[in-house]
PASE-882423 format. One record per residue (C-alpha): residue in three letters; x, y, z. Coordinates in steps of 0.001 Angstrom, whole numbers, plus 500000, padded with zeros to 6 digits. Example, Ala and Ser with C-alpha at 12.3 -4.5 7.8 and 13.67 -1.06 7.14 Angstrom:
2
Ala512300495500507800Ser513670498940507140
END
This chain:
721
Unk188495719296915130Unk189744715843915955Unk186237715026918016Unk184409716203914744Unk186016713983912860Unk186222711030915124Unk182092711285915826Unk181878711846911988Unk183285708313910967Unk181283706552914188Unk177963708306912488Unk178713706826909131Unk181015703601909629Unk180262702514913481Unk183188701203915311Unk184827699240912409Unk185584702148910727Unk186747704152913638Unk189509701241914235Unk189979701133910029Unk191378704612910648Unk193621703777913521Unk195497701022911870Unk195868702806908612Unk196345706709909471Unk197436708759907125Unk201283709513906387Unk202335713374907083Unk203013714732903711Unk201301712261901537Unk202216709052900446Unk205786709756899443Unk207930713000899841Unk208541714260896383Unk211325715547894931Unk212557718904896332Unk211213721951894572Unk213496723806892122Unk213375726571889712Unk214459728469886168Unk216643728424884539Unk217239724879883236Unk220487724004882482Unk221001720598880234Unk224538718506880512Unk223975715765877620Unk226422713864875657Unk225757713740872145Unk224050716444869989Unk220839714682868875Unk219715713403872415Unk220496717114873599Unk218019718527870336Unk215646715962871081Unk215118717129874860Unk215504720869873832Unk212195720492871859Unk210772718104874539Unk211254720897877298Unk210687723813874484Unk207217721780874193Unk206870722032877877Unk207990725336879009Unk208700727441876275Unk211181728762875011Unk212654730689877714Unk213686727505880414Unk217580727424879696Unk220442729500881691Unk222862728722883903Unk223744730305887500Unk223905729163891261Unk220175729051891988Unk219661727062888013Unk218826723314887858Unk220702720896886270Unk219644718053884826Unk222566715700883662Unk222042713253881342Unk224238709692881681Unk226227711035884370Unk229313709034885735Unk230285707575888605Unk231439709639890968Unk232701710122895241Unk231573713607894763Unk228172714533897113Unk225366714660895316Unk223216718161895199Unk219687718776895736Unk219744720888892629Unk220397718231890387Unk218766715777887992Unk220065712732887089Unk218683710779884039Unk219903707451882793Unk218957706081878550Unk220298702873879368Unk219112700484881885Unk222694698738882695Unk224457702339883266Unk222405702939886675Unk223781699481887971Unk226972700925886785Unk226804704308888462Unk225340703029891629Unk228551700730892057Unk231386703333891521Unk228821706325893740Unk229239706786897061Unk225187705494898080Unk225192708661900827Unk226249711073897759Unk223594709045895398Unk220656710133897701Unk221266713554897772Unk219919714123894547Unk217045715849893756Unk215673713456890989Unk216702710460889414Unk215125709305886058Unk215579705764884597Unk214196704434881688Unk213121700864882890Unk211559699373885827Unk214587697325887041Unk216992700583887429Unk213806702057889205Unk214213698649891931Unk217979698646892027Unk217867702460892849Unk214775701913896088Unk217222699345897055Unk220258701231897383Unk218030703191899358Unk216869706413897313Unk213836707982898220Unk210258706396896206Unk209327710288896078Unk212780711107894315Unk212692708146891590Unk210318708807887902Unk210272705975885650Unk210655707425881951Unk210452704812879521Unk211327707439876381Unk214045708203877469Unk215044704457876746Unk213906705168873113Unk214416706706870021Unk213465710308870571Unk209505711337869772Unk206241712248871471Unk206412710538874217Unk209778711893875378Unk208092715754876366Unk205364713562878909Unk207559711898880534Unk209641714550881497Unk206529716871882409Unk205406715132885399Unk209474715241886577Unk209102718987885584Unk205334719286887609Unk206781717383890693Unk209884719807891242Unk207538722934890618Unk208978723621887399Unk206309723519885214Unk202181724075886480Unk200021720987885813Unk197146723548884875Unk198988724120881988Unk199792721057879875Unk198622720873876802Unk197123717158876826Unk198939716448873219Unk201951715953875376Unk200786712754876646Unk200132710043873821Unk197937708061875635Unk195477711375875853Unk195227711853872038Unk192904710365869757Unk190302710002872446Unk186700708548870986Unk183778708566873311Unk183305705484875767Unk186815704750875771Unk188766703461878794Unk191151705105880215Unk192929703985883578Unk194850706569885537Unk197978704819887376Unk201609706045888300Unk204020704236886362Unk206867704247889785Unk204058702439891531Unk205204698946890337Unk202832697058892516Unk199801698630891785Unk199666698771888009Unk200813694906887661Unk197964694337890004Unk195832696399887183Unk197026694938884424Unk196776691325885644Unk193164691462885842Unk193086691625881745Unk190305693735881312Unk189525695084877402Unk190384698253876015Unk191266700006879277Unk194467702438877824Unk197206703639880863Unk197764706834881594Unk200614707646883490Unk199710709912886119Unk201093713099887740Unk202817713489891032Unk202848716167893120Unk203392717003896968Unk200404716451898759Unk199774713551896581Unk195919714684896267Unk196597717738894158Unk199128715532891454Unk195378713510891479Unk193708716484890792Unk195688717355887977Unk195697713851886696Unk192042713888886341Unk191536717764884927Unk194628716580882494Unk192356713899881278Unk189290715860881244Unk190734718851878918Unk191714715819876333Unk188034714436876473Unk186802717937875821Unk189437718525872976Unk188238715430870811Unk184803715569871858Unk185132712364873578Unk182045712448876363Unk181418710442878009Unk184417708494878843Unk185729706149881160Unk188133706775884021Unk189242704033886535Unk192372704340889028Unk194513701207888821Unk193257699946892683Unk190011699108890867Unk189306695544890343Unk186330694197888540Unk182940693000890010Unk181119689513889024Unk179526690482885313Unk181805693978885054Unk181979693735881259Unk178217692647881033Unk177271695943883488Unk179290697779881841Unk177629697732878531Unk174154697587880778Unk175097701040881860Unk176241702433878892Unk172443701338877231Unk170370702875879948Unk172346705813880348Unk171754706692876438Unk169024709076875741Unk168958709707879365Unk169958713365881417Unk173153712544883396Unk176412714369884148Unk178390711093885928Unk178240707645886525Unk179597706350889788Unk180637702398889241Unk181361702574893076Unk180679705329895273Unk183023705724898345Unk180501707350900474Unk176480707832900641Unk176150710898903008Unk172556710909904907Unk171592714081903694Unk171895712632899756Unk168625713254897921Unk167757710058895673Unk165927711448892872Unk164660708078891109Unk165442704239891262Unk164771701978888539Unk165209698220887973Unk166910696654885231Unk167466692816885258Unk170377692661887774Unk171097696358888161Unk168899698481890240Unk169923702188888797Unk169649704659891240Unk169656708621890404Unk170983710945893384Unk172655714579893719Unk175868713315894816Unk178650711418894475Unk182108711033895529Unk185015708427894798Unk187370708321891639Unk187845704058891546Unk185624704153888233Unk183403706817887119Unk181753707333883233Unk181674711245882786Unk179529713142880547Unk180761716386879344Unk179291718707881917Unk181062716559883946Unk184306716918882260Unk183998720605881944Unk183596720802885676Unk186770718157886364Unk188870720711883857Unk188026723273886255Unk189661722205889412Unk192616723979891256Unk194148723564894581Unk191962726268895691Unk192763726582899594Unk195211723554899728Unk192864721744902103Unk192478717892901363Unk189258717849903668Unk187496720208900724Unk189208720538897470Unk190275716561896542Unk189169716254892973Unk185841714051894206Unk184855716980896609Unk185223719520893908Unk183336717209891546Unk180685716520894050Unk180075720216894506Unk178799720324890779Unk175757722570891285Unk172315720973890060Unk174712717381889560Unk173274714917887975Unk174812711252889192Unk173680707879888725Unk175050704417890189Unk174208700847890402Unk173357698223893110Unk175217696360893578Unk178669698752892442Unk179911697948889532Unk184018697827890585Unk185486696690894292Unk188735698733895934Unk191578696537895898Unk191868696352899590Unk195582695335899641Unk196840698004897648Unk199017700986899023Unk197239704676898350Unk199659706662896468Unk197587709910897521Unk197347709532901035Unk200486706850901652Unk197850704637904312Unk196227700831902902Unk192925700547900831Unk191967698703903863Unk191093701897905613Unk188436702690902842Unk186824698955903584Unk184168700067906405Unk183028703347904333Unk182600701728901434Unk180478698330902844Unk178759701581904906Unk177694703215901870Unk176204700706899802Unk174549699526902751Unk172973702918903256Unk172799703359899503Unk170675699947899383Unk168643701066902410Unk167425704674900968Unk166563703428897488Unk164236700149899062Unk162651703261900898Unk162199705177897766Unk160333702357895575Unk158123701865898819Unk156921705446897953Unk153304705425896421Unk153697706611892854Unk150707709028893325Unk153097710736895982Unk155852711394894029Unk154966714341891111Unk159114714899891148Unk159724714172886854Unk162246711126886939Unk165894711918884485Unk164011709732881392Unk163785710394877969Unk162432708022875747Unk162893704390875863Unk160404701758877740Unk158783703269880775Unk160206703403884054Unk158720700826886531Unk158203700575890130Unk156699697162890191Unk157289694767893421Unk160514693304893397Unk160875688802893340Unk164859687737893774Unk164525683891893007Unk167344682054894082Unk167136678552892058Unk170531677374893385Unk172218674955892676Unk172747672392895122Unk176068672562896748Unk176551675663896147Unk175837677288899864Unk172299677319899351Unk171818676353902838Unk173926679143903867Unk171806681456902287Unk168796680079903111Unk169593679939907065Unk171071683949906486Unk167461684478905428Unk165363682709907857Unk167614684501910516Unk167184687842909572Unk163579687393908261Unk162520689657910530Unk164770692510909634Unk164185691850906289Unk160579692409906587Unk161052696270908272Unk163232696852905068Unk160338695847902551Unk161686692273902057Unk159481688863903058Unk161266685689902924Unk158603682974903599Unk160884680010904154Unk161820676713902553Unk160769675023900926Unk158692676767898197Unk158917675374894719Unk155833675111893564Unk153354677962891517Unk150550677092894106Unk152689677925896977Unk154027680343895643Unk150411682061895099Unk149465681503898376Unk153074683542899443Unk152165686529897564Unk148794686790898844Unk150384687399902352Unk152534690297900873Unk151957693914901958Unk150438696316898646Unk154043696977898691Unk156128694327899677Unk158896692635898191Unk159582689094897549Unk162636686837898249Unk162884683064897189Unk165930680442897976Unk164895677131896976Unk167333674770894929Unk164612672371894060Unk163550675100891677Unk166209674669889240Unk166680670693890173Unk162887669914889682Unk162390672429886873Unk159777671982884291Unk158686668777886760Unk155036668220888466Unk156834669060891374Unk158488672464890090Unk156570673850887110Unk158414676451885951Unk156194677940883060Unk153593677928886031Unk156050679939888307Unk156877682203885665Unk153187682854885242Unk152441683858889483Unk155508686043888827Unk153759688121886180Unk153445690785888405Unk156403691176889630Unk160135692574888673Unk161842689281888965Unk165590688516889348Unk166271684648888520Unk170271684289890358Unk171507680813890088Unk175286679561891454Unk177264677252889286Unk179813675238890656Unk182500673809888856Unk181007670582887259Unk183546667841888197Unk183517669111891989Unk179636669425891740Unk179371665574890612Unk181764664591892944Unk179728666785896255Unk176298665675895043Unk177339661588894384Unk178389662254898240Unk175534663894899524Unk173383660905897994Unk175612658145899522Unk176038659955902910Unk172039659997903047Unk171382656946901869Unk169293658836899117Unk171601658672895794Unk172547656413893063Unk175056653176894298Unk177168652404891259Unk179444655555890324Unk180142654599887197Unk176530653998885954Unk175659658113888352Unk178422659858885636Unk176926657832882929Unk173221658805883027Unk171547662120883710Unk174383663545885651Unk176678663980882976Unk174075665441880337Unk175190668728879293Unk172130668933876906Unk169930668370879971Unk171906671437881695Unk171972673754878647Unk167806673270877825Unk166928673755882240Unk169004677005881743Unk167480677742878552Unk164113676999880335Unk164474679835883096Unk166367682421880329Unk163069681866878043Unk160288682397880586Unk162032685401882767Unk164896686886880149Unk167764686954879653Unk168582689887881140Unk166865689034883954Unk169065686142885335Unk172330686041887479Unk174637683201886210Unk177259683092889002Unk179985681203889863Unk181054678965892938Unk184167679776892755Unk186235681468895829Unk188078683731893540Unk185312685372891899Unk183138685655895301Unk182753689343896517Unk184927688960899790Unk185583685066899175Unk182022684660900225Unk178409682780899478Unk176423685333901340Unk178610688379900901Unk178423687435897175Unk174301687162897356Unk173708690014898943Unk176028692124896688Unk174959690354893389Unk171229690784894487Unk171361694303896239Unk169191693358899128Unk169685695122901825Unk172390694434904503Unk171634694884908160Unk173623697389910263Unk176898695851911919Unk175718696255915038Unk172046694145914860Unk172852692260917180Unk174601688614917505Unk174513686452914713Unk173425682693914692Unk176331680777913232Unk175454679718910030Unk175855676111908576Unk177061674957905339Unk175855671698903920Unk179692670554903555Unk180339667061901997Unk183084664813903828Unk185956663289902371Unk185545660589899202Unk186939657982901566Unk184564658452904411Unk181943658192902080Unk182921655069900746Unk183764653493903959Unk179805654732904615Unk178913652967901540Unk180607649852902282Unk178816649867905464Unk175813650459904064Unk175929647723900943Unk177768645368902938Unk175955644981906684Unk172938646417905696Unk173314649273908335Unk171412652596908581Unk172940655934908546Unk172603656473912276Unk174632653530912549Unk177187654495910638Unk177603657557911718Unk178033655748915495Unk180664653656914257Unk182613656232912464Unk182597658288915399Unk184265655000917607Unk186735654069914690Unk190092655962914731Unk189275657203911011Unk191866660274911436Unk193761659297908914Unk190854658390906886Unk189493661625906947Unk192318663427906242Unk193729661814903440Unk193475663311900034Unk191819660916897724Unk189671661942894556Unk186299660098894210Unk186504660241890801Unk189300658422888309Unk191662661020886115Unk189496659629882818Unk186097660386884419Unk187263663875885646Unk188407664583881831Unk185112663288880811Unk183373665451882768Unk185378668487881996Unk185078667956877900Unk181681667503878464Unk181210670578880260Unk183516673475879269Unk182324674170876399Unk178580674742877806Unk180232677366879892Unk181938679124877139Unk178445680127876030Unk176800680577879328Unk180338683314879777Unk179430684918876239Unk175631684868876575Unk175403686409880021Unk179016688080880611Unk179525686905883768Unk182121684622885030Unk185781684518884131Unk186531685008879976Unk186445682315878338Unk185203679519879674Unk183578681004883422Unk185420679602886180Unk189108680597886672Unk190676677185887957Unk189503674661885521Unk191812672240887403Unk194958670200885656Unk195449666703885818Unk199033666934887460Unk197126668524890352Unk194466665759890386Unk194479663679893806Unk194808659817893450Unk191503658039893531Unk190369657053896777Unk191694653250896950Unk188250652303898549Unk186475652565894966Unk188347649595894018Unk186760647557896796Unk183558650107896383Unk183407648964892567Unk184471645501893471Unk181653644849895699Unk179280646285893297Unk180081643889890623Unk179708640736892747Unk177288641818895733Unk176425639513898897Unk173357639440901099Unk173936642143903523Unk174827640566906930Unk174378642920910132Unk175955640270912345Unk178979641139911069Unk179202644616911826Unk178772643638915581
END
């Protein structure tokens, strides 16, 4: 059994996988042990009468009306106990109403006695700390807001998933009107499934901001996958009762890909009018024997139809769907076969559908309440499928249409198209284009067995481009990384209309990098001066063309107008919004081209086209302006001077009002590029705008830069010897 299992993750993660699994193996018993199972009677010990009515009709809401009695093998729950010496008992409930009493009680209890309990309930998630502190058990603690409340509705959910974890009540049969975040359900609302005692987790949800997602506090059970199970067949038997397919579902480890809320409503449009029982926004794992049953491209979504699907990070589900998740039971107790995914996946004649690249990312970092190991372990599967994923769908669009009499899932809208495929990378500078570029040119050849031909750089021009295509197999694909096409666009030198038009043929996707404008202004004034190539005077560079918004907003406007809207990738430079922190990671996953195996062999490190420092570059300049020397001069002399210090110091090129100018300038032309195209961060595309405070002091070689400027001198090489 353990062979099987170790030759099954080398077959479908390699190695990295393998050693995923031996760092992060999986806890015995689950993530947490739960609190220990007890049975009926009930027996309630509350101070004051309406508290003790209001949780009679929670419980009778639960249970029945049959739960109360007293006896030996009866368990208590005690509401606002006192402190007390006394050992605690395994057959007992706590529950606090007030957040400051559990400080109190944990100060007069005797912390051995306090963890003998079977279950403690607080109302806030500061008694829920102070009590993991003192060193109760995670599995023992449930976080019950209501009961921190005036009694109503809310009051008989939270103490159902106390009552489900100590076996006194079966999941199976809630009704979902116990839960207020389950009623009132519309279809295509968002719902995100998270356990409120998992305080880490859900802040990490809820910090990401995203609209209209509605929490659901989840169930918890021992193993951890079955509370999951019931979570989701909960959820699924409130769709169905307000006719709410389809639906959203996330779990609160998802985090949002580059354009989520744009793909998201992308999705929801192609799926309508279509046959589909599930949409997978990331699937966990693409199994070799998968059957892909069609593959269609829509502007920077390739939609891909299979039989299969498995993963519960963010799904859409359509009400055969539902009916099926409203289904599931424990069946055999086996986590290998009966998880809520597996059950789901088993769907006879299912009907899934995903996207390349995946809609949602794991969060990597976060703990798995189901299984008690890190996300990280997941990592390797999930790169594994969408590499696979990527891989079998380039193979089906290779298929010759006339081979293919299999009826694709479509009804009605514009036909489905297996056109060639063009990915036109337009840059911008600075923005790792060479990085790309060299990824390219490196794996060209590996590229080419997928489908792909990358025919170098440069290629900016409509008559090159021609002469490119005419070189393509009948069914090849097409990949272009060129930065001169969006720096030289609508020039002799890079018609775009022109492009456009040797394109025709083709389903092109127009991706294009922004970076953050001051830092682009600043990289690019460098890149000119270190080359020898680029305006002198910085003051007159941010005062001309550099600085034109307008000129920005028309080039965009310019590629949007000739290829579509939906048809471009507006992406940003930016670190923090980079699948894994990456350029090429990012490319590949934005673009879904295909990503070699981890094991093709060595890579060729790649270089990035990285600026230096403001005051080596106007040291350079000085050089340059001054003596009259050439650039391979200057580079021997900085490599002789002890410029250390130089180098390392932190000194903007740029003064605090030029930044501002820039930014005012600027901003506001990516508030609309983030509401026209929905990618970016909301509202204005790039997360770290920057803040003056934070601004580095200008480089104090621009004074002498600028000084020189104003009164120059004959350049003099003598003195530079």
């Amino acid at each position: 059994m353990v062979l099987g299992k170790i030759g099954r993750t080398l077959r479908h993660e390699g190695l990295p996988g393998l050693w995923m699994r031996l760092r992060h193996p999986k806890r015995s018993g689950g993530a947490a042990a739960l609190t220990p199972q007890q049975q009926l009677p009930l027996q309630l010990d509350c101070p004051g009468d309406d508290l003790a009515r209001a949780l009679a009709d929670a419980l009778d809401r639960i249970l029945g009306q049959h739960w109360q009695g007293a006896g030996e093998a009866a368990t208590m729950l005690r509401i606002d106990p006192p402190p007390t010496r006394a050992p605690g008992q395994a057959q007992t409930a706590l529950a606090f109403t007030q957040p400051g009493s559990v400080r109190a009680w944990l100060t007069g209890t005797d912390p051995a006695a306090a963890r003998q309990y079977g279950a403690v309930l607080v109302p806030d998630p500061a008694s829920l700390t102070l009590l993991r502190q003192a060193g109760l058990a995670q599995g023992r603690l449930f976080l019950c807001p209501a009961l921190g409340q005036p009694p109503g509705p809310a009051l008989a959910g939270d103490l159902a998933r106390w009552l489900a974890a100590a076996g006194l009540a079966e999941p199976s049969h809630f009704s979902p009107d116990l839960f207020p975040a389950l009623t009132g359900l519309r279809p295509r609302d968002r719902l995100c499934l998270s356990l409120p005692e998992s305080l880490d987790r859900r802040a990490g949800f809820q910090t990401q901001s995203l609209p209209g997602f509605r929490i659901v506090d989840g169930l918890r059970l021992q193993p951890g996958w079955q509370g999951a199970g019931h979570s989701h067949a909960t959820i699924a038997r409130a769709a169905l009762t307000c006719d709410a397919a389809p639906i959203w579902v996330c779990e609160d480890d998802m985090r949002p890909a580059p354009g989520f809320e744009a793909h998201l409503a992308a999705v929801e449009a192609y799926l309508d009018g279509r046959d589909w029982d599930m949409f997978s926004g990331l699937l966990t794992h693409t199994p070799p024997d998968c059957r892909i049953r069609h593959v269609e491209r829509r502007g920077a979504l390739t939609f891909v139809h299979l039989d299969y699907a498995t993963g519960m990070v963010l799904n859409l589900y359509n009400r055969r769907a539902l009916e099926r998740l409203a289904a599931w039971t424990p069946a055999q107790g086996q986590s290998e076969t009966d998880t809520v995914d597996a059950w789901l996946s088993r769907l006879p004649g299912l009907r899934a559908v995903t996207t390349l690249p995946f809609l949602a990312r794991h969060d990597d970092a976060a703990m798995s309440t189901v299984f008690g190991f890190a996300n990280r372990r997941y990592a390797s599967l999930i790169r594994a499928s969408e590499s696979r994923l990527s891989r079998m769908a380039a193979e089906w669009l290779k298929r010759p249409l006339a081979c293919d009499k299999r009826p694709p899932p479509h009804c009605g809208g514009p036909p489905l198209t297996t056109r060639r495929r063009c990915i036109l990378h337009i840059g911008t500078m600075k923005t790792g284009t060479t990085t790309v570029q060299a990824w390219l040119k490196q794996n060209a050849g590996w590229l080419a067995e997928q489908g792909w031909t990358y025919p170098g750089w440069p290629l900016r021009h409509a008559g090159l481009i021609g002469q490119a295509i005419q070189t393509l197999p009948a069914d090849g694909n097409l990949v272009i990384s060129d930065e001169g096409l969006w720096h030289y666009s609508g020039s002799a030198r890079s018609d775009t209309a022109a492009i456009a038009k040797a394109l025709e043929d083709f389903d092109v996707t127009v991706i294009v990098y922004f970076r953050r404008p001051d830092h682009f202004l600043e990289s690019w004034f460098k890149q000119g001066t270190k080359n020898g190539t680029g305006q002198v005077d910085i003051s007159a560079f941010l005062s001309g063309f550099a600085t034109s918004s307008t000129t920005f907003r028309n080039r965009l406007n310019r590629f949007a107008t000739l290829f579509g809207d939906d048809r471009l990738i507006v992406a940003p430079y930016e670190r923090a919004q980079m699948q894994q922190g990456d350029i090429l990671a990012d490319f590949l996953h934005r673009t879904g081209l295909p990503q070699p195996p981890a094991d093709l062999g060595a890579k060729e490190k790649l270089r990035e086209n990285v600026s230096p420092g403001s005051d080596t570059i106007l040291l350079a300049g000085l050089m340059r302006q001054v003596f009259g020397l050439d650039q391979d001069r200057i580079d021997q002399i900085l490599t002789l001077v002890p410029v250390e210090n130089i180098a390392r110091a932190r000194h903007s090129l740029f003064t605090r009002e030029e930044v501002a100018a820039i930014r005012a300038d600027y901003r506001p032309v990516f508030a609309e590029i983030q509401q026209r195209f929905g990618s970016g961060a909301a509202p204005d595309f790039f997360l770290d705008w920057g803040d003056d405070d934070d601004l580095p002091p200008v480089s104090p070689l621009r004074l002498a830069y600028d000084g020189y400027l104003a009164h120059p001198a004959e350049p003099d090489s003598t003195a530079a010897e």
